[in-house]
PyMOL Python script that loads the backbone (N, CA, C, O; Angstrom):
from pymol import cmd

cmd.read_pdbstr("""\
ATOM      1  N   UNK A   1       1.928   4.644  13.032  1.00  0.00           N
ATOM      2  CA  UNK A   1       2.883   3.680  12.502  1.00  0.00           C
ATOM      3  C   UNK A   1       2.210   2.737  11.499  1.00  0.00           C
ATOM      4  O   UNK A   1       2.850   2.166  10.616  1.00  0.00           O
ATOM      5  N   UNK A   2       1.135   2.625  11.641  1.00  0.00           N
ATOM      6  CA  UNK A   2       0.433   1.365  10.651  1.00  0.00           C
ATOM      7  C   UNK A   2       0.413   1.969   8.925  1.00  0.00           C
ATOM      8  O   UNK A   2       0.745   1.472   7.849  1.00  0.00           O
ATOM      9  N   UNK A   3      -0.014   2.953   9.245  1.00  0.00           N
ATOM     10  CA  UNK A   3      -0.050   3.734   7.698  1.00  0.00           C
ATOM     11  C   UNK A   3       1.230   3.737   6.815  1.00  0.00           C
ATOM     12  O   UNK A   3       1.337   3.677   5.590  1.00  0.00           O
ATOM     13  N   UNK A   4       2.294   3.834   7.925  1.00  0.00           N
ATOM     14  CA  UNK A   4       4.044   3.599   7.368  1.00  0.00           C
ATOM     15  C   UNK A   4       4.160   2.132   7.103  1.00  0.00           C
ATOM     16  O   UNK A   4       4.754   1.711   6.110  1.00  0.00           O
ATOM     17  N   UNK A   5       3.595   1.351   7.988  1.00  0.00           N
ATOM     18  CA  UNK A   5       3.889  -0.079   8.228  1.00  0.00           C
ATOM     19  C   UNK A   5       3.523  -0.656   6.227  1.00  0.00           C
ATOM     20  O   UNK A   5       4.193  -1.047   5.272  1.00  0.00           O
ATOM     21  N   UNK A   6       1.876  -0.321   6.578  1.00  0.00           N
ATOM     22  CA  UNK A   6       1.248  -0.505   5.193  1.00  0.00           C
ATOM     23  C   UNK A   6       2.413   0.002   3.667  1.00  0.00           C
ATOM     24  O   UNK A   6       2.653  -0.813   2.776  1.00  0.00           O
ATOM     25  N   UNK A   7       2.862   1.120   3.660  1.00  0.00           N
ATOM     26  CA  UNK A   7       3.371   1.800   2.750  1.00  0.00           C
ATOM     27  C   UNK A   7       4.145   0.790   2.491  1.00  0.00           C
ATOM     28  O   UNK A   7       4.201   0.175   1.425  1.00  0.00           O
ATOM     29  N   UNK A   8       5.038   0.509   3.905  1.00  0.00           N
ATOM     30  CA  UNK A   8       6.904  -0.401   3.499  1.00  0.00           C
ATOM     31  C   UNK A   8       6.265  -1.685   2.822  1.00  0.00           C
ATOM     32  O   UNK A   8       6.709  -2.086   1.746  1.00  0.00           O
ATOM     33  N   UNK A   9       5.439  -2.190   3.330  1.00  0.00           N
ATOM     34  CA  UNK A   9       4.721  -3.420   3.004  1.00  0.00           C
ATOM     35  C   UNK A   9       4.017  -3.783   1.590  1.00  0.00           C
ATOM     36  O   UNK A   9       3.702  -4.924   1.253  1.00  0.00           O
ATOM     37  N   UNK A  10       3.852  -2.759   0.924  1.00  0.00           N
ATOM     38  CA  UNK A  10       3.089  -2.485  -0.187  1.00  0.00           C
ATOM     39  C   UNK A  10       4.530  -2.758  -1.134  1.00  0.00           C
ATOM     40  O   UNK A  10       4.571  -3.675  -1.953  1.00  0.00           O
ATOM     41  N   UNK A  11       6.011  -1.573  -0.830  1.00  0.00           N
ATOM     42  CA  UNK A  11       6.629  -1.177  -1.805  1.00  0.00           C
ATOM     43  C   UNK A  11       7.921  -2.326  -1.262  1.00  0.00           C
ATOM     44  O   UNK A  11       9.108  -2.272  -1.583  1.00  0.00           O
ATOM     45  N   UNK A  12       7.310  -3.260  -0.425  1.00  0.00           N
ATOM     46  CA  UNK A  12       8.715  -4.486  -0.154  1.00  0.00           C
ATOM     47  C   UNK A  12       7.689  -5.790  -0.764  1.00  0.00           C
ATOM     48  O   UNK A  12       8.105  -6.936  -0.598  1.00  0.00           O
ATOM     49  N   UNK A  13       6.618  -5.621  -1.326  1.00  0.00           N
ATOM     50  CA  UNK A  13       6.186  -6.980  -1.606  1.00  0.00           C
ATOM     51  C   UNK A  13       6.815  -7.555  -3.525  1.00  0.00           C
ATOM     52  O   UNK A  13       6.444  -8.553  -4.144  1.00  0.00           O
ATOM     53  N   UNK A  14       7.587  -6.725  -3.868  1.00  0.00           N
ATOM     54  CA  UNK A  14       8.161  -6.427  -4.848  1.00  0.00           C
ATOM     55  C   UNK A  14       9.306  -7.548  -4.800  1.00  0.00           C
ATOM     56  O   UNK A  14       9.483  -8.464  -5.603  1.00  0.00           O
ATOM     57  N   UNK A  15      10.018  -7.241  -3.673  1.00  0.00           N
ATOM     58  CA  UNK A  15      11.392  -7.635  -3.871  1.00  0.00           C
ATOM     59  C   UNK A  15      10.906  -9.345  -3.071  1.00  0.00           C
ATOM     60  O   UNK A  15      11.293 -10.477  -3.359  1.00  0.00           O
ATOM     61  N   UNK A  16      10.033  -8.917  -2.124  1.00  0.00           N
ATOM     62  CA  UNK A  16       9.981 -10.316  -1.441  1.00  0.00           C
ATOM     63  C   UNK A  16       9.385 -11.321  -2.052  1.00  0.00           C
ATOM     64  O   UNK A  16       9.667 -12.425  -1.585  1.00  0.00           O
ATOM     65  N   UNK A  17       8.562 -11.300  -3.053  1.00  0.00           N
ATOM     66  CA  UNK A  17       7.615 -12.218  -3.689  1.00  0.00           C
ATOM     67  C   UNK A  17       8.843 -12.872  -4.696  1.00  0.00           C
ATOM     68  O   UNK A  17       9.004 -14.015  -5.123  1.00  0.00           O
ATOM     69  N   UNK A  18       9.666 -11.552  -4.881  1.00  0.00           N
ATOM     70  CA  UNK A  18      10.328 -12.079  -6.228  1.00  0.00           C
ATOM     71  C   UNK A  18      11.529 -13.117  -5.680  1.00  0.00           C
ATOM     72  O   UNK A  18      12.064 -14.041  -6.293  1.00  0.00           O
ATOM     73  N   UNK A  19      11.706 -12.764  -4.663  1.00  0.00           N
ATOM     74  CA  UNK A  19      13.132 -13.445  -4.156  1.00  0.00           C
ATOM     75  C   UNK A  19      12.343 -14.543  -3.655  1.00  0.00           C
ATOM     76  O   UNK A  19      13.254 -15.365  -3.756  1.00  0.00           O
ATOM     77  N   UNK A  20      11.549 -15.106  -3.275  1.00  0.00           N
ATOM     78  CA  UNK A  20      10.930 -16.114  -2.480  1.00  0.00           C
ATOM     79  C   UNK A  20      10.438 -16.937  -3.396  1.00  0.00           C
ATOM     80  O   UNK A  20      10.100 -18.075  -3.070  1.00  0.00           O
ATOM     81  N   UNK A  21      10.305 -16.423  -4.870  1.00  0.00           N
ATOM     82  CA  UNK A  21       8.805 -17.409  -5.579  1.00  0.00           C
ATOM     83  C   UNK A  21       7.616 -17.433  -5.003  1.00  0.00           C
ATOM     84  O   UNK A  21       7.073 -18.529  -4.865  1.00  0.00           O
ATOM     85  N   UNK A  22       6.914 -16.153  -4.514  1.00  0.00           N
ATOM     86  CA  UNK A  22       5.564 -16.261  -3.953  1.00  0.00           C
ATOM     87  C   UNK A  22       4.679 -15.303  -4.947  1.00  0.00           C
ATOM     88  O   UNK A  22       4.745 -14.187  -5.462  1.00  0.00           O
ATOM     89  N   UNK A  23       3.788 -16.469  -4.893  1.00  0.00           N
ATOM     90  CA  UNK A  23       2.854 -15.741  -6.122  1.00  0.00           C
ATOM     91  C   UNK A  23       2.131 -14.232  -5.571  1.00  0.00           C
ATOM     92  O   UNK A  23       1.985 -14.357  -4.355  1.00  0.00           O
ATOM     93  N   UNK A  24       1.735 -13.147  -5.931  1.00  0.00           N
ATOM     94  CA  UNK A  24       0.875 -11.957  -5.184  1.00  0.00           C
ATOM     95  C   UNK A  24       1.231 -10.502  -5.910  1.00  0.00           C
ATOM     96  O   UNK A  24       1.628 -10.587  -7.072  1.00  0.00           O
ATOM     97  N   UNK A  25       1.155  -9.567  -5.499  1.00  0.00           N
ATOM     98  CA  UNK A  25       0.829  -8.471  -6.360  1.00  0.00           C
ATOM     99  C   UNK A  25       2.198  -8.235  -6.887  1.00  0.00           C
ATOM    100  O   UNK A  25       2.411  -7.752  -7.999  1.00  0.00           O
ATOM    101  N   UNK A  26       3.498  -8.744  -5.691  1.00  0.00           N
ATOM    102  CA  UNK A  26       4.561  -7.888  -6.544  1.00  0.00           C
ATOM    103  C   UNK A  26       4.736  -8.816  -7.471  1.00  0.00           C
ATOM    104  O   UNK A  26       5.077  -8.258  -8.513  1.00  0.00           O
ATOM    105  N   UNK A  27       4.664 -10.002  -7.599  1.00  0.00           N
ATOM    106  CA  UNK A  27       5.319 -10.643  -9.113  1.00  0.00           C
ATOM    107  C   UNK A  27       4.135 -10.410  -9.920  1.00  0.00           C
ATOM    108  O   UNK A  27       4.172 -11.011 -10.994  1.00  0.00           O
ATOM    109  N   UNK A  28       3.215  -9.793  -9.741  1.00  0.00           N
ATOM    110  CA  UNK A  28       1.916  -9.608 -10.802  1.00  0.00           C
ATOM    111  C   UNK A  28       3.069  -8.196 -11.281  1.00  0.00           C
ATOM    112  O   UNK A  28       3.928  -8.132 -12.160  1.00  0.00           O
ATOM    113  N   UNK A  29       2.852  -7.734 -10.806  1.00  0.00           N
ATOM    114  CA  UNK A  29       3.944  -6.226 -11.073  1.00  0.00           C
ATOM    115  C   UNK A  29       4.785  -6.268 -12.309  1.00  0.00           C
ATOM    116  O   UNK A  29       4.862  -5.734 -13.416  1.00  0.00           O
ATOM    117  N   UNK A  30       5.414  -7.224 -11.526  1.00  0.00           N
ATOM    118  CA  UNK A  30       7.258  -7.597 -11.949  1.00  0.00           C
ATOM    119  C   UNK A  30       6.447  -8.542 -13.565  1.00  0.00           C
ATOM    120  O   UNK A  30       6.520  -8.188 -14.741  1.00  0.00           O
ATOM    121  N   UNK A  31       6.041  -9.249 -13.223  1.00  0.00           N
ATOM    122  CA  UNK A  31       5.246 -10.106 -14.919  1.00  0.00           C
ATOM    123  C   UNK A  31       4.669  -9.035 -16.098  1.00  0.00           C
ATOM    124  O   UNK A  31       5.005  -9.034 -17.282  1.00  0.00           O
ATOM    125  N   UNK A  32       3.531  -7.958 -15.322  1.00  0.00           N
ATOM    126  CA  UNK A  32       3.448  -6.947 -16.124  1.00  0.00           C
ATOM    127  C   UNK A  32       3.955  -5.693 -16.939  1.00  0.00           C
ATOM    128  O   UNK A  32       3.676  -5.051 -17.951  1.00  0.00           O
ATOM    129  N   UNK A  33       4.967  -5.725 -15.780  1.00  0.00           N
ATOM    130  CA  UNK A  33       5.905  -4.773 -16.736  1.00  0.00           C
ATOM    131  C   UNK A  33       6.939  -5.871 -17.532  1.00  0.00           C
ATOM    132  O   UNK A  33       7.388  -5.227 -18.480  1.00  0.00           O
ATOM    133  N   UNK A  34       7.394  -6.963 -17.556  1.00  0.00           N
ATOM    134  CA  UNK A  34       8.288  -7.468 -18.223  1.00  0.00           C
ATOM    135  C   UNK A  34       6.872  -7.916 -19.465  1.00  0.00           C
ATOM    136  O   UNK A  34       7.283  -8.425 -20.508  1.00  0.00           O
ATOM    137  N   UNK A  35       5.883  -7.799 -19.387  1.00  0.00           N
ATOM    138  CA  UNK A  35       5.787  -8.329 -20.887  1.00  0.00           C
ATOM    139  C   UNK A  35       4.781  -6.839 -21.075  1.00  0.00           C
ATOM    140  O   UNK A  35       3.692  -6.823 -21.649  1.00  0.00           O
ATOM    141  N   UNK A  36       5.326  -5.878 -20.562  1.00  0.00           N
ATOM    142  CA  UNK A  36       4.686  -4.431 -21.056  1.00  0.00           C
ATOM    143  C   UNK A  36       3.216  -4.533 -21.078  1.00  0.00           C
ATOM    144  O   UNK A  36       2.705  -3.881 -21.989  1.00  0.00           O
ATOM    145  N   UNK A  37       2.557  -5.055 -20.463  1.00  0.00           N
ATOM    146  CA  UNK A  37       1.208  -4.980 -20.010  1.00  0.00           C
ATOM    147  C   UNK A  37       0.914  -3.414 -19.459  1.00  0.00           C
ATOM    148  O   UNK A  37       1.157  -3.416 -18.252  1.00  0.00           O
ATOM    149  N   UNK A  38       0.521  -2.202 -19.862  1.00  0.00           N
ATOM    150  CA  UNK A  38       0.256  -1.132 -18.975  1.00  0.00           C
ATOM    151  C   UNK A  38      -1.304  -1.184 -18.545  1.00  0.00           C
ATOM    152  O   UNK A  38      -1.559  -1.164 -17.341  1.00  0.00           O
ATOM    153  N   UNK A  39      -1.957  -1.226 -19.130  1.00  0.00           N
ATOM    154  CA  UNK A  39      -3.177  -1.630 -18.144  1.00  0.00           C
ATOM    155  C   UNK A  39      -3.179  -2.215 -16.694  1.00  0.00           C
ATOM    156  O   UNK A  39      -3.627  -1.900 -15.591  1.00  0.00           O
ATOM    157  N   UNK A  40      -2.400  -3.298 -17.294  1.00  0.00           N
ATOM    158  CA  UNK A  40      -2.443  -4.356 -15.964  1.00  0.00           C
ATOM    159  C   UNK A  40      -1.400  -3.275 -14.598  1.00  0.00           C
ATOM    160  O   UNK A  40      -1.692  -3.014 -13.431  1.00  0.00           O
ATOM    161  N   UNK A  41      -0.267  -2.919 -15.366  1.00  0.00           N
ATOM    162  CA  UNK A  41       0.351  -2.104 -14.380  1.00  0.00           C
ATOM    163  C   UNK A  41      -0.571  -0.858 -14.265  1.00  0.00           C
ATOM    164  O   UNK A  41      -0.323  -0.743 -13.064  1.00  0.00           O
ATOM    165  N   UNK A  42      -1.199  -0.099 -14.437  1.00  0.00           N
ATOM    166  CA  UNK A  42      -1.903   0.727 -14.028  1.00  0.00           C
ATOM    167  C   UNK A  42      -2.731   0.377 -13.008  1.00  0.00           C
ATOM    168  O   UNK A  42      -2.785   0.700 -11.822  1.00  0.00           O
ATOM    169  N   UNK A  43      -3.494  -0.491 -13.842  1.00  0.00           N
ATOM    170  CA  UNK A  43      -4.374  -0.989 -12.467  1.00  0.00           C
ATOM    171  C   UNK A  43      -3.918  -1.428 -11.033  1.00  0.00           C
ATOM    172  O   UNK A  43      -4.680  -1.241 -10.084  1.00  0.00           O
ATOM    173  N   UNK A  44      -2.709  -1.999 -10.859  1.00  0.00           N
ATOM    174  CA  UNK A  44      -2.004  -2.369  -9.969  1.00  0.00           C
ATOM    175  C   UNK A  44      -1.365  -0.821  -9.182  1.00  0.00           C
ATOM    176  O   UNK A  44      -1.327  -0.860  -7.952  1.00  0.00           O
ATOM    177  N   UNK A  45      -0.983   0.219  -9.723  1.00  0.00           N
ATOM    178  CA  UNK A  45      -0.646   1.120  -9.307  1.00  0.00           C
ATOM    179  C   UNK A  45      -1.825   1.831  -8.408  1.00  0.00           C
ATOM    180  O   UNK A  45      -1.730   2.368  -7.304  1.00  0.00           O
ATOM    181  N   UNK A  46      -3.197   1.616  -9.425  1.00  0.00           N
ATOM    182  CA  UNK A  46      -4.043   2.718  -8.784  1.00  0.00           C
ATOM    183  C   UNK A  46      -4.485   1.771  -7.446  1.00  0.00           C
ATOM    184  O   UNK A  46      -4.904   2.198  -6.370  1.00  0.00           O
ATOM    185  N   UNK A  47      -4.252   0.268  -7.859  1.00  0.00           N
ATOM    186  CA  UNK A  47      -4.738  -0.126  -6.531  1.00  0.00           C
ATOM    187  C   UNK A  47      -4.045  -0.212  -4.793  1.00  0.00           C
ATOM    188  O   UNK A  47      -4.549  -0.278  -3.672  1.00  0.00           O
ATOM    189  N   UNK A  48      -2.757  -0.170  -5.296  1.00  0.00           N
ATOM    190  CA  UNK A  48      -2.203   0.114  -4.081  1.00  0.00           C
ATOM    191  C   UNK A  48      -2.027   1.213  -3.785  1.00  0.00           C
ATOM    192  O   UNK A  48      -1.599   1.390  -2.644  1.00  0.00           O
ATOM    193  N   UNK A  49      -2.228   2.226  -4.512  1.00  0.00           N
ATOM    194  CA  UNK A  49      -2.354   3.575  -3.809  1.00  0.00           C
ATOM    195  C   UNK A  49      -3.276   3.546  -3.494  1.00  0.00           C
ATOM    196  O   UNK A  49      -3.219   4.170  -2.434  1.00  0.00           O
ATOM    197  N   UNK A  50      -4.821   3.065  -3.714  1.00  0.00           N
ATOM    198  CA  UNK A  50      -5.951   3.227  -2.987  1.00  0.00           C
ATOM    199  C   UNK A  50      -6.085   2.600  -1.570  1.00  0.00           C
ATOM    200  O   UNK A  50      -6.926   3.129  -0.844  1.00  0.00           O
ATOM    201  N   UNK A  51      -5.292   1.417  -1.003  1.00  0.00           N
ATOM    202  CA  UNK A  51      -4.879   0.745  -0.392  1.00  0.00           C
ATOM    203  C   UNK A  51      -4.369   1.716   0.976  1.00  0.00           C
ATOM    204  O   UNK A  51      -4.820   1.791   2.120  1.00  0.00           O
ATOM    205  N   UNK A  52      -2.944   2.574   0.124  1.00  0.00           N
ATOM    206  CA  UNK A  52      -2.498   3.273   1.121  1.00  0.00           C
ATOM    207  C   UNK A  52      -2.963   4.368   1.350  1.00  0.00           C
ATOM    208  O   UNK A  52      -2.631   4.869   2.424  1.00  0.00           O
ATOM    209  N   UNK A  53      -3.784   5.061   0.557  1.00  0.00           N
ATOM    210  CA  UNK A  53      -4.371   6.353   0.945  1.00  0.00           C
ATOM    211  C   UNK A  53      -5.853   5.372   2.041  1.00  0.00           C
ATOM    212  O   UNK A  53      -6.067   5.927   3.119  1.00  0.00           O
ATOM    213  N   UNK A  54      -6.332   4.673   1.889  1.00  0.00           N
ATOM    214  CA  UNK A  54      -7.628   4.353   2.807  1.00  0.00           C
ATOM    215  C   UNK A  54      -7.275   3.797   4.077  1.00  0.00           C
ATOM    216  O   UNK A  54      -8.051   3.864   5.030  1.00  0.00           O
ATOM    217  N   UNK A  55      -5.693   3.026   4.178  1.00  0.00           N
ATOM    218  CA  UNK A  55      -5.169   2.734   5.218  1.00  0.00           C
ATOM    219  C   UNK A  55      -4.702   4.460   6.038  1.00  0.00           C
ATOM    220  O   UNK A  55      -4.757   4.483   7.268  1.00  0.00           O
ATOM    221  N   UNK A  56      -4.363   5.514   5.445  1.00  0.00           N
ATOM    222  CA  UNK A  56      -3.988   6.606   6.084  1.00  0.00           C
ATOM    223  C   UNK A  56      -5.044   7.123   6.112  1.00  0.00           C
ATOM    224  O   UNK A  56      -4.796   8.121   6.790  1.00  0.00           O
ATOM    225  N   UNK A  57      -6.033   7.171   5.872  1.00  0.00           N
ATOM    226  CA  UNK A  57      -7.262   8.070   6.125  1.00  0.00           C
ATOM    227  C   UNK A  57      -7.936   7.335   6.886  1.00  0.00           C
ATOM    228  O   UNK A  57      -8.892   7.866   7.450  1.00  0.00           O
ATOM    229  N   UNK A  58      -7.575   5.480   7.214  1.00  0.00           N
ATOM    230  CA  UNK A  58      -8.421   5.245   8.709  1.00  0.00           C
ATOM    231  C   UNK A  58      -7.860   5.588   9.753  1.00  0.00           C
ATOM    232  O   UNK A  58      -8.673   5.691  10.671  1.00  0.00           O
ATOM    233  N   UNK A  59      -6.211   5.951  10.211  1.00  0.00           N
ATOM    234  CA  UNK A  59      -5.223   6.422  10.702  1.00  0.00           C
ATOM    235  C   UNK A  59      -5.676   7.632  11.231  1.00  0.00           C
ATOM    236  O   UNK A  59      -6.072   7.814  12.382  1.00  0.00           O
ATOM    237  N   UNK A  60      -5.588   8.531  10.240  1.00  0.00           N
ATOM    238  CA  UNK A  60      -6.181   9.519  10.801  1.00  0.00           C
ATOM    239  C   UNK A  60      -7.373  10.191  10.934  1.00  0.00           C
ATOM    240  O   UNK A  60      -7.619  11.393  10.830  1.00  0.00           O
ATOM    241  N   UNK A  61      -8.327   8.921  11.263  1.00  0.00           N
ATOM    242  CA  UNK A  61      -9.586   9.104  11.919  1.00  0.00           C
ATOM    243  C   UNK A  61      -9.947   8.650  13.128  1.00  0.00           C
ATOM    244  O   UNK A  61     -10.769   9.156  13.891  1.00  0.00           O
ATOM    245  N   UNK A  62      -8.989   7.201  13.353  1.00  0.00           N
ATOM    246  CA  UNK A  62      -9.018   6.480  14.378  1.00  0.00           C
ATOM    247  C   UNK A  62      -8.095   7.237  15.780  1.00  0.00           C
ATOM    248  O   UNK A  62      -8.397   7.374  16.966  1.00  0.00           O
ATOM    249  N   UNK A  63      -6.645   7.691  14.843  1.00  0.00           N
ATOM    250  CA  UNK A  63      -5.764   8.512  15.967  1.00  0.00           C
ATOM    251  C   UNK A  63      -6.600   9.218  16.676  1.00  0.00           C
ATOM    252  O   UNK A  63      -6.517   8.591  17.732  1.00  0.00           O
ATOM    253  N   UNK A  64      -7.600  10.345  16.950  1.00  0.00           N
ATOM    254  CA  UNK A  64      -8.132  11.561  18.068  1.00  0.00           C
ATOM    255  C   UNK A  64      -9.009  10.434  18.776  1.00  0.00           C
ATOM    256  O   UNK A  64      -9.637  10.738  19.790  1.00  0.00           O
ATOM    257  N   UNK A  65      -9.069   9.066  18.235  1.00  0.00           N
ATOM    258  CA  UNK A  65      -9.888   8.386  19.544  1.00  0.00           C
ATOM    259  C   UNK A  65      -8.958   7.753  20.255  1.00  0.00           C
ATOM    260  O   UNK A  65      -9.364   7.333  21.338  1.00  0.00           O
ATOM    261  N   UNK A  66      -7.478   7.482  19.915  1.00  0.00           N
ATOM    262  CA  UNK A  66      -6.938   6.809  20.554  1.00  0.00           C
ATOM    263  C   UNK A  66      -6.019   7.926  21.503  1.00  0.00           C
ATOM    264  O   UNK A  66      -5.439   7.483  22.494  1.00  0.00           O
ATOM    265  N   UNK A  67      -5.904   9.513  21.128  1.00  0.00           N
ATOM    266  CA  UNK A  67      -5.253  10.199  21.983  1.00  0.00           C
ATOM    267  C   UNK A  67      -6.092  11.286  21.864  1.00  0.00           C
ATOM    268  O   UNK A  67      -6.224  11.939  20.828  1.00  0.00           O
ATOM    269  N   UNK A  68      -6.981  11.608  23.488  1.00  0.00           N
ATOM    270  CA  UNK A  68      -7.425  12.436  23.353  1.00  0.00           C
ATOM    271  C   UNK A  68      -6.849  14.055  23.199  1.00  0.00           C
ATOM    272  O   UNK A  68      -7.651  14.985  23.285  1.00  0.00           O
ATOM    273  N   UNK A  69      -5.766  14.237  23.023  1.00  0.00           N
ATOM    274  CA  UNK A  69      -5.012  15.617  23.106  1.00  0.00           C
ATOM    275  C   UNK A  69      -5.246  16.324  21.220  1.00  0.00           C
ATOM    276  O   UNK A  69      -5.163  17.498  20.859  1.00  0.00           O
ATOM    277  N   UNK A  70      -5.504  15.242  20.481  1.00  0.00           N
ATOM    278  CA  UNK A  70      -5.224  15.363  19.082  1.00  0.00           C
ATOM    279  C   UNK A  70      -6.980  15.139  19.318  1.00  0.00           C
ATOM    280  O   UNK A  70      -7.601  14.174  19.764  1.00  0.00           O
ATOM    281  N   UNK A  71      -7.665  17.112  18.565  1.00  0.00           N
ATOM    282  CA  UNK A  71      -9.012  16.772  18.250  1.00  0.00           C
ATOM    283  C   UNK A  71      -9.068  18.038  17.699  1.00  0.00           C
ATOM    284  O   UNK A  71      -7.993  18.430  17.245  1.00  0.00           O
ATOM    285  N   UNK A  72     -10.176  18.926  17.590  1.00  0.00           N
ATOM    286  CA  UNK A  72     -10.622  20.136  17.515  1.00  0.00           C
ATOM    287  C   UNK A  72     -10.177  20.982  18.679  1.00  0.00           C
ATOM    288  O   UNK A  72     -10.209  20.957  19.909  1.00  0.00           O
ATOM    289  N   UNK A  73      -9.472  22.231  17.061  1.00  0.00           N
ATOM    290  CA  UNK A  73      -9.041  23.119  17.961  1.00  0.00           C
ATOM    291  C   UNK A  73      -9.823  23.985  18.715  1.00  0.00           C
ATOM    292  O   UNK A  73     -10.826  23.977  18.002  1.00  0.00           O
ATOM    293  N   UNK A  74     -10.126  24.807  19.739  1.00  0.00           N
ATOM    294  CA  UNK A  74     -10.333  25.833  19.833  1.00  0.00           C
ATOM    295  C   UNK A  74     -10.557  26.782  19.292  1.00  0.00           C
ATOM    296  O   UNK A  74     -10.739  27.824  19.922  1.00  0.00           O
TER     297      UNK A  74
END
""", "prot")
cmd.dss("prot")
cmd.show_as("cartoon", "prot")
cmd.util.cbc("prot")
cmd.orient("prot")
C-alpha cells in the first residue's frame, strides 16, 4: 500500500497545493508550465518518478521480510 499511497500523494499534490496556497512541488509544476519553463518541468517530472520508482523498489524489497510466504521459488 505505501508505494500506491506515495503515487496518489505525488499526483494529488497538484491540486492540493493549488487549492490551499501551499508553496511545494505541485505549484512549482503548475508555475512552470504556465510560464513554459520545460526544463524546470522536466526536472520535476524525472524527479518524482524517481521518488516513486525508489519508493516501489523499497516495497518490494522490504515485502519478503515482512511476509515470509513471498521469497524464492523453488
Amino acid at each position: 500500500m505505501l508505494g500506491y499511497i506515495v503515487g496518489n500523494l505525488l499526483a494529488g499534490s497538484v491540486v492540493v497545493e493549488t487549492v490551499f496556497t501551499r508553496p511545494g512541488l505541485g505549484r512549482l509544476t503548475v508555475a512552470a508550465v504556465g510560464v513554459q519553463d520545460i526544463p524546470l518541468v522536466q526536472g520535476i517530472v524525472v524527479f518524482a518518478a524517481a521518488v516513486f520508482v525508489l519508493v516501489n523498489l523499497m516495497v518490494d524489497l522490504i515485502y519478503p521480510l515482512l511476509d515470509p510466504r513471498i521469497g524464492a521459488t523453488p
